[in-house]
N, C-alpha and C positions, 0 to 999 in steps of 0.2 A: 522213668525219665529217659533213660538208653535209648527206649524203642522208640518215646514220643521222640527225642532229637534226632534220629536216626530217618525216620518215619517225613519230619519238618525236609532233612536233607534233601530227602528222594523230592520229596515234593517242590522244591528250589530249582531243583536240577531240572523235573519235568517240564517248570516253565522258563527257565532260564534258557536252554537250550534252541526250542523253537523262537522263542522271541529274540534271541540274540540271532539266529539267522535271518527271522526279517529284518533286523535291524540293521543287519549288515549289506542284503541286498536293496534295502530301502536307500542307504548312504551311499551301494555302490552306484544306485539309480539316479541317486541324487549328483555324483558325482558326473556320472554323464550327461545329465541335464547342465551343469554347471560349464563341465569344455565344452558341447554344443554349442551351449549361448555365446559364450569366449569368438570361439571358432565364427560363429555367425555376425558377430558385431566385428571381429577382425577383417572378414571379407567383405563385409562393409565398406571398410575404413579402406578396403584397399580399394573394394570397387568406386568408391568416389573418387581417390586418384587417379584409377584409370579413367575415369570421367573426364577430372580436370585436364588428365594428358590428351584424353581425345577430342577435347573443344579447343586447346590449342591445336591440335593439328589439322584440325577441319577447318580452323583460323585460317593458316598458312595456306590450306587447300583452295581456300575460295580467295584469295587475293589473285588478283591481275597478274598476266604475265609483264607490265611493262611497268609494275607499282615499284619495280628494285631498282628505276634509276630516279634521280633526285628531282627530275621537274618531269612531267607531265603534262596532260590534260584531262583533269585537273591535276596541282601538286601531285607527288607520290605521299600518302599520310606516313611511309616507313619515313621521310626524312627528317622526322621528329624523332629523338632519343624512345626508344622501346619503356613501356610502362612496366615489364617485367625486369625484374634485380638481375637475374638469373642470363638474360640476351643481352649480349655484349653488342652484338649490331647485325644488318641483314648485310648480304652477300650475294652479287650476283658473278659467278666463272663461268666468262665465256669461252666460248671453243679451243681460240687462240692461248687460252691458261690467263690472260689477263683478268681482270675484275673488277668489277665497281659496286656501288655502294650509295644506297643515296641518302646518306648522311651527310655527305659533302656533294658541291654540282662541279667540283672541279679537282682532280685526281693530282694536280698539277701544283696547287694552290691550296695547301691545307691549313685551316686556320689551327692558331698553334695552341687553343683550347681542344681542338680534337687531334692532333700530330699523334699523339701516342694511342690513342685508338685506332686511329683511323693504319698507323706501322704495325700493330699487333694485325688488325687485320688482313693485311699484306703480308706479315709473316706467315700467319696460317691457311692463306691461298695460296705460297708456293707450297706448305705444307700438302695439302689437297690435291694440286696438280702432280704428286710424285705417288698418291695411293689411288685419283680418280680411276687411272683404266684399268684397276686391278679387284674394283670393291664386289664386280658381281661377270661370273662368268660369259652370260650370256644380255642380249639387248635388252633393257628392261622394257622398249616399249613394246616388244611384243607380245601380246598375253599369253600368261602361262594357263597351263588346264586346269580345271579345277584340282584342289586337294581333297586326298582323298580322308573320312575323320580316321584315326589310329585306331588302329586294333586295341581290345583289351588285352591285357597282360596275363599271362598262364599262370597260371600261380596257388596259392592256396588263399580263399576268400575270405577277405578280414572278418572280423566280424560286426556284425548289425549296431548301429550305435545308434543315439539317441535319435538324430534327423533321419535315419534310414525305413524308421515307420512311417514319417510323411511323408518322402521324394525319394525315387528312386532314381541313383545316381547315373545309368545307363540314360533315364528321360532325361537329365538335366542339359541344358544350354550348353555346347560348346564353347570353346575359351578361343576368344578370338586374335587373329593370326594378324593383325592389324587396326590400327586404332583410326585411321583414315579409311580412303578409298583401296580398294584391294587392286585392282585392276588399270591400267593407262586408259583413260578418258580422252576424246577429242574433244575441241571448241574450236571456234572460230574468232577470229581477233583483225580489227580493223587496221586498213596498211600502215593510220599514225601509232597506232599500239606495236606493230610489227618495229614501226621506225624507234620507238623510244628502247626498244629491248634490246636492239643491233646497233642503237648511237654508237657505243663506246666500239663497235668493232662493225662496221661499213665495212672495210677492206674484203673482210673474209665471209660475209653474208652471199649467197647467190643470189643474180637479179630474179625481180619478178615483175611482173608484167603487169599495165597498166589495162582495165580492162577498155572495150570496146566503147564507144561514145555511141552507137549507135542502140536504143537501148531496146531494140528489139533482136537484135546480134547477142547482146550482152545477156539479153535474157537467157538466153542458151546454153554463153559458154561458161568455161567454171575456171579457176585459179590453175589449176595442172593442164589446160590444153592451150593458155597463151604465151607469145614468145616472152623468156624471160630478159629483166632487166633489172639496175641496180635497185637497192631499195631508196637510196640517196636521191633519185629521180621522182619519186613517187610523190606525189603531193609536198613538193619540197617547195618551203616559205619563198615566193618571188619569183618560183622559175615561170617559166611560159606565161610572160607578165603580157606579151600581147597576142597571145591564141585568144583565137573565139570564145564567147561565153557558151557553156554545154549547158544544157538540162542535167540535170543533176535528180534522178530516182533511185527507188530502192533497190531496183533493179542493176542499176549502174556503180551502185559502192563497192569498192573492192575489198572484197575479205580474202583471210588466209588460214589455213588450217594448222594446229598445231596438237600434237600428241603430249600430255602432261600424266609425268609417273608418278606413282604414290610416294611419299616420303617416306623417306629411308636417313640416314644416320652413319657417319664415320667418326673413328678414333683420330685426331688431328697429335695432341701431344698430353700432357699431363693436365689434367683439371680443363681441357676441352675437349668438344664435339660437335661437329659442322650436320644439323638437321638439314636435310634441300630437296626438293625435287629434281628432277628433269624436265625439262623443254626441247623440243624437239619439231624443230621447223625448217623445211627444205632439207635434212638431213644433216642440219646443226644442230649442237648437243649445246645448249645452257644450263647450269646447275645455279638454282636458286634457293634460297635459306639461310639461314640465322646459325648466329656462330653461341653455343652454349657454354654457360661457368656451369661444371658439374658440383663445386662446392655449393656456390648458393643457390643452387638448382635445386639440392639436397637439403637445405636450413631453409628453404621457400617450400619445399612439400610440407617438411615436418612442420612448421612453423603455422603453416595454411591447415590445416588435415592434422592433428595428432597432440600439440602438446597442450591445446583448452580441451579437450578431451578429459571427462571424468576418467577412461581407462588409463591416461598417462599416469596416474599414480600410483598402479601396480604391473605397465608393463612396460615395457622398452621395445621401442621398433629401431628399427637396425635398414638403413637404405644404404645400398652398394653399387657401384659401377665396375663395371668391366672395363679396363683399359689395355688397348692392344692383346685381350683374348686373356690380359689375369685379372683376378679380383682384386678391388685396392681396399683400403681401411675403410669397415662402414662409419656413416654418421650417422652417429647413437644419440637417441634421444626417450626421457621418459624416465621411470625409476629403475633404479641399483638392478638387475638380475644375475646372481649368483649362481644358480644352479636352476636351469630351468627346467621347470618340470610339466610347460606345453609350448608348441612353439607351430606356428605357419609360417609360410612362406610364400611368393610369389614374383616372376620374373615379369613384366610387361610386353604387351606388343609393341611390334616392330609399326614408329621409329625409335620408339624408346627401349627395344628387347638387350640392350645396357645396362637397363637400370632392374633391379631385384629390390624387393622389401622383405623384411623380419619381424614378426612380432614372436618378442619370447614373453614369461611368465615365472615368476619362480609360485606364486600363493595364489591358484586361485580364488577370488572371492565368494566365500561360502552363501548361498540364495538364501534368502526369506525365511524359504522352507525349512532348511537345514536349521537354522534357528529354533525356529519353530517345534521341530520335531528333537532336539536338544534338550530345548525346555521341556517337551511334554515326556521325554526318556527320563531325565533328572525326576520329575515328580512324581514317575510312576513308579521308578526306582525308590522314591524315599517313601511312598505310600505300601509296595510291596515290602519293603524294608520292617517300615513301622509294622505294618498289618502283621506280619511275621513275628515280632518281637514279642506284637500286644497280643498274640495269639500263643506264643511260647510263654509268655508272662503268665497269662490265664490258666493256661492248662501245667503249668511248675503252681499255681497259687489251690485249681483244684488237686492235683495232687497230691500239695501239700496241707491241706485243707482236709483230706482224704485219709492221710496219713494221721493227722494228731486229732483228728474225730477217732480214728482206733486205738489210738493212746489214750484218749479222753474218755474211751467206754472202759482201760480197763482201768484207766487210774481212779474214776467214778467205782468201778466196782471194790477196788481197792479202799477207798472211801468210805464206801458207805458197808463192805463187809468189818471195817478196823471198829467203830462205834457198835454197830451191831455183835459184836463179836465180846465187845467190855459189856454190854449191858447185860447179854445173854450169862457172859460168865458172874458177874458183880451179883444178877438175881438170882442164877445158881446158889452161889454163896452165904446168899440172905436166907433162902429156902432151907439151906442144910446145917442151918445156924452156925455158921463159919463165924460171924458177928458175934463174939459172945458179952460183948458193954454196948449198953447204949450209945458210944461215942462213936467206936468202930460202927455201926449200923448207923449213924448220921454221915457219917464219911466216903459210906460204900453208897447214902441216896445221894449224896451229894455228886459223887462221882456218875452216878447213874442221870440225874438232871442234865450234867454239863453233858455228857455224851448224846441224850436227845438232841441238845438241843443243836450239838453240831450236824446230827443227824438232820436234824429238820432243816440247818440252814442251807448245807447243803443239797438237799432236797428243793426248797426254796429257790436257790442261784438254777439248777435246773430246771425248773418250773419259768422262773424270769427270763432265762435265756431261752427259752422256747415261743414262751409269749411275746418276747420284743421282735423276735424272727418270723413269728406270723402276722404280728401288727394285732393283735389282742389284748396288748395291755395299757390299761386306761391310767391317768394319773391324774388325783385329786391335787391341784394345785391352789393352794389357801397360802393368805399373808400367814407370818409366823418370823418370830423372833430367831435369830443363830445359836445365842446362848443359851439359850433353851433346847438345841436341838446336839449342842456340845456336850453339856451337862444328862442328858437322857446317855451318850453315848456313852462316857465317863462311867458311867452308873454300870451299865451292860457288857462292860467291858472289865470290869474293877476285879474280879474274881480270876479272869484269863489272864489279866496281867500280871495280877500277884503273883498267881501262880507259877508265871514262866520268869518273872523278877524282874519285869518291865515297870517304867515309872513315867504315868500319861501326864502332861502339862496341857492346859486349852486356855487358851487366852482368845477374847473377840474383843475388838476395836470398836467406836461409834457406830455400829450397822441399823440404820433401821430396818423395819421388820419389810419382808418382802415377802412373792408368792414361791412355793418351790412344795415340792409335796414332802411331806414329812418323815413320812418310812421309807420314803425312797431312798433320800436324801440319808437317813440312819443306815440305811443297808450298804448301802457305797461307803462311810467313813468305816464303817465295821468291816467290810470287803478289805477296804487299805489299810487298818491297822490287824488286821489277821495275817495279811501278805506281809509287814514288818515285820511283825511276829517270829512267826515260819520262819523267815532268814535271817532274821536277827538273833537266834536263841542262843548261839556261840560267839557272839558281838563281847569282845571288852566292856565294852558301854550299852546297855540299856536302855534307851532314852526315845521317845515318840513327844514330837510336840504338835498340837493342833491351833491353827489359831487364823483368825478371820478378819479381814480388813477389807474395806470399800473403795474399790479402785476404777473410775469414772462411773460406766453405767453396767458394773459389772462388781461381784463380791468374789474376791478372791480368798479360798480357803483354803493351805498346806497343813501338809500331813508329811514333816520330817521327822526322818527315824537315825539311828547310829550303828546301820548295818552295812555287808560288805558292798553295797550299793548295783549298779547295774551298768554292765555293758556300754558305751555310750553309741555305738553303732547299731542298740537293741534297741535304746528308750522309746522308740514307739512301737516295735514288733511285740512288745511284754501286753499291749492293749487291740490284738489280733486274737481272734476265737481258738482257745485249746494251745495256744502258744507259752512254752516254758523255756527258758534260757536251759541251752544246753552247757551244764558243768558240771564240778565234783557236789557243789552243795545241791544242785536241783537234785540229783539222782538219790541224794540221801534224805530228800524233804519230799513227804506226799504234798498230793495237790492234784486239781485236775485240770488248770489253764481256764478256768474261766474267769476266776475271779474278778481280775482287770479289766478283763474283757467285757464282763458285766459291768463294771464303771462305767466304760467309755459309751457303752449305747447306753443306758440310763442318763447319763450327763447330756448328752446328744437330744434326747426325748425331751430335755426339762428344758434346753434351748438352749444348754452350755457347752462347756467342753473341759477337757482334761488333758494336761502335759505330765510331763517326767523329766528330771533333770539332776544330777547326781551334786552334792554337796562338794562344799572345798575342801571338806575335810572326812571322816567316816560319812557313810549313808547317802541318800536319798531322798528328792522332796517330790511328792504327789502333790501337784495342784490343782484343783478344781475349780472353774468359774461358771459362774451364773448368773443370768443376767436380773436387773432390778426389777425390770418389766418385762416378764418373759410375755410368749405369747401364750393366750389363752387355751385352759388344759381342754384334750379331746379323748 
């Protein structure tokens, strides 16, 4: 048994080993599949953001230059309260540092539903006029050269993760440097457009000039080669009420050119930021755009993008602002993370290059797969477990099996040399007239009888145990009466009992007659009162009682004795082949282990079965059942 558990070990180990290293690169495989997908749904998340940031700023980009004052033609649509939380109001600084606003049409006259807006806003334009000439070194309307992409980093090369087998990151898209137009664009804008953008500052506008009426002059010339003049002249309501009527072509409308910069973004004070462009006409600098709450700027990303989000319940995005060049406290939203153990990041393009997002994690959520392969580890684990046990069980049951067959050959030989051995000497003795009364020479066949005939039973029990293990032995199954098969045993027993000082009692109840085979059925009670016998012979008490009662569709027959009884962790190992309780009385009582053994398959055979069960008090009860209507004998 050493070598077989020894032998099981190696063999646990040899699979245990490899299989726990796939197992381990399978989970760490698993686990990069898992932050890839993270990582891929986070950039996501972010690049719809930057989406959202980029449709508002292509918003801002495509408005009119002259939509920032309050009337137009038609209306300005800004001089309706802004539909975002987040835009406190638009903003038009012009040159002179003044500003207007076309939320009100009169700067002068402020209704006192908007007073404190419309003050905040004029707070944060002189704000504006004391960082304007300082936000960018050189002219923005000049175009800058292109940029060039960055170099990669010297360094040591991370290593290959999940998404690196589809896309290699060298092909991937660059991260863009701007969420609008990259570059200053011209257009051209009509003289009343020109008028509605300069209303609030006429004084400090340079003239321009009205083009030529004649419209084949006009055809020619262009806005920069005529004399200039105010813009207040220009198609102004009532002047030149009695000039000539002019032909009026396409030719002859007066446009004017104007350079328009990308939007860009200043620090104003805490919890704002003035988004604006440039305009730049005749070599005047307007700055137009919308004055932002960065708080609910922040509770409007999240709010829009992240927290109906199935991921919001295991991660926290984290958005932060830069103000005046420090980080301020983010605004956190999503679940608890403690100790994060994935995390991206991303800063946005310029005009938002302010604003940063966070997505951390502490647990990522385990895929499908991992599941999947959980369960199929657990059962292959309890299947290799079991297979192992029931393989260890089997071969401890042939070994053990192995073992009391060579016990059983010699405690057989022991057997059957102790009767061969009486008979041989007892006929000696007859022979050499040892016997010298007729009494003594009845005494010595008598003794000679009872020795065959153990001889033979024995002989017999091995024969039957041989035959029920090839499936050879047939049994005549006939109705037949119990008391009549108590009373034959009685009979056959009556001589072994006296002699050892044993006192049999059979008592049988109402039973009618059933089928069951007859000498079988005698050989099994004789089997069990031979084993009381045997260990009962130093019993205080002497006593075997057999007796038979009908117990639904079964007859229950015990065979209680008043011996030192059996084990109770034994009582079914005692009806296992060649099996003897190991103690002081088995070592000092022959036997060969079949005895029992032979009950339980003969009982089995007739379609019954057999228990063991130790008394309340001295002894043991062998029970036997059998059924009323067995099934038919073969």
């Amino acid at each position: 048994m050493r070598r077989l558990k020894l032998l099981m070990l190696l063999f646990c180990l040899a699979i245990s080993l490899p299989l726990a290293y796939v197992v381990i690169q399978t989970y760490r495989g698993l686990e990069q599949e898992e932050r890839s997908q993270l990582r891929f749904f986070s950039e996501t998340l972010f690049n719809e953001i930057e989406a959202d940031l980029a449709q508002l700023v292509q918003r801002e980009e495509r408005r009119t230059v002259d939509e920032y004052h309050f009337s137009g033609t038609p209306e300005s649509p800004l001089s309706r309260p802004p539909a975002e939380p987040f835009i406190l109001g638009y903003l038009q600084n012009n040159p002179d540092g003044s500003f207007q606003t076309p939320l009100v049409a009169d700067l002068g006259n402020v209704p006192a539903e908007q007073y404190d807006l419309i003050a905040a806003i004029k707070a944060d334009n002189a704000l504006f006029n004391l960082k304007k000439f300082s936000i960018e070194p050189k002219p923005p309307w000049r175009k800058a050269p292109p940029k060039q992409p960055p170099k990669a980093k010297e360094g040591k090369k991370a290593a290959a993760g999940f998404a690196d087998r589809y896309l290699s990151k060298s092909a991937a898209k660059p991260s863009k440097s701007n969420l609008g137009q990259k570059t200053v664009r011209r257009e051209a804008i009509t003289a009343e457009q020109a008028l509605n953008l300069a209303r609030e500052d006429e004084a400090i506008v340079p003239s321009v000039s009205r083009r030529q009426t004649d419209p084949a002059a006009a055809a020619d010339a262009t806005p920069a080669s005529q004399p200039a003049r105010p813009l207040s002249e220009v198609a102004a309501p009532g002047a030149e009420e009695n000039a000539e009527p002019v032909e009026r072509t396409a030719a002859a409308v007066e446009t004017f050119q104007v350079e328009v910069a990308p939007m860009q973004s200043v620090y104003l004070r805490p919890g704002r930021y003035f988004v604006f462009r440039r305009i730049v006409i005749n070599n005047q600098i307007y700055r137009q755009g919308f004055l932002l709450d960065t708080e609910a700027f922040l509770q409007d990303l999240a709010a829009s993008h992240f927290d109906a989000q199935p991921m919001a319940q295991f991660t926290k995005l984290s958005l932060q602002v830069m103000e005046n060049g420090q980080p301020q406290n983010p605004f956190e939203s999503g679940a608890a993370v403690s100790v994060a153990t994935f995390a991206i990041d991303r800063t946005f393009p310029a005009p938002f290059d302010f604003l940063s997002a966070a997505l951390t994690v502490s647990d990522i959520p385990g895929s499908p797969a991992r599941r999947a392969l959980t369960f199929a580890l657990v059962v292959l684990g309890l299947i290799m477990l079991l297979g192992l046990v029931a393989i260890y069980q089997s071969a401890r049951k042939v070994v053990d099996l192995s073992e009391r067959r060579s016990q059983f050959v010699s405690s057989v030989t022991h057997e059957l040399k102790t009767p061969l051995t009486n008979i041989r000497m007892y006929i000696e003795m007859l022979e050499q007239g040892i016997a010298a009364t007729p009494e003594r020479e009845q005494d010595y066949l008598r003794i000679l009888g009872s020795e065959s005939v153990r001889l033979s039973r024995l002989i017999n029990n091995v024969l039957e145990l041989a035959k029920l293990e090839n499936k050879q032995r047939y049994f005549d199954m006939r109705a037949a009466r119990i008391e009549d098969v108590l009373a034959e045993v009685g009979a056959i027993m009556a001589h072994k009992l006296e002699q050892e000082g044993f006192h049999l009692t059979t008592h049988a109840a109402a039973v009618p007659a059933f089928a069951f085979d007859r000498d079988v059925l005698i050989q099994v009670l004789i089997n069990v009162i031979e084993n009381s016998v045997k260990f009962g012979r130093n019993s205080p008490r002497k006593e075997i009682a057999i007796t038979a009662a009908l117990e639904g569709a079964m007859v229950h027959i015990a065979i209680a004795d008043s011996g030192p009884g059996i084990p109770s962790h034994l009582l079914r190992k005692v009806f296992d082949d060649f099996y003897r309780v190991d103690n002081d009385l088995t070592r000092t009582t022959g036997g060969t282990g079949i005895g029992l053994a032979l009950v339980d398959k003969l009982m089995t055979a007739m379609g019954g079965r057999v228990a063991a069960a130790n008394n309340t008090g001295m002894g043991c009860t062998i029970s036997l059942y059998l059924p009323v209507a067995p099934p038919s004998a073969g």
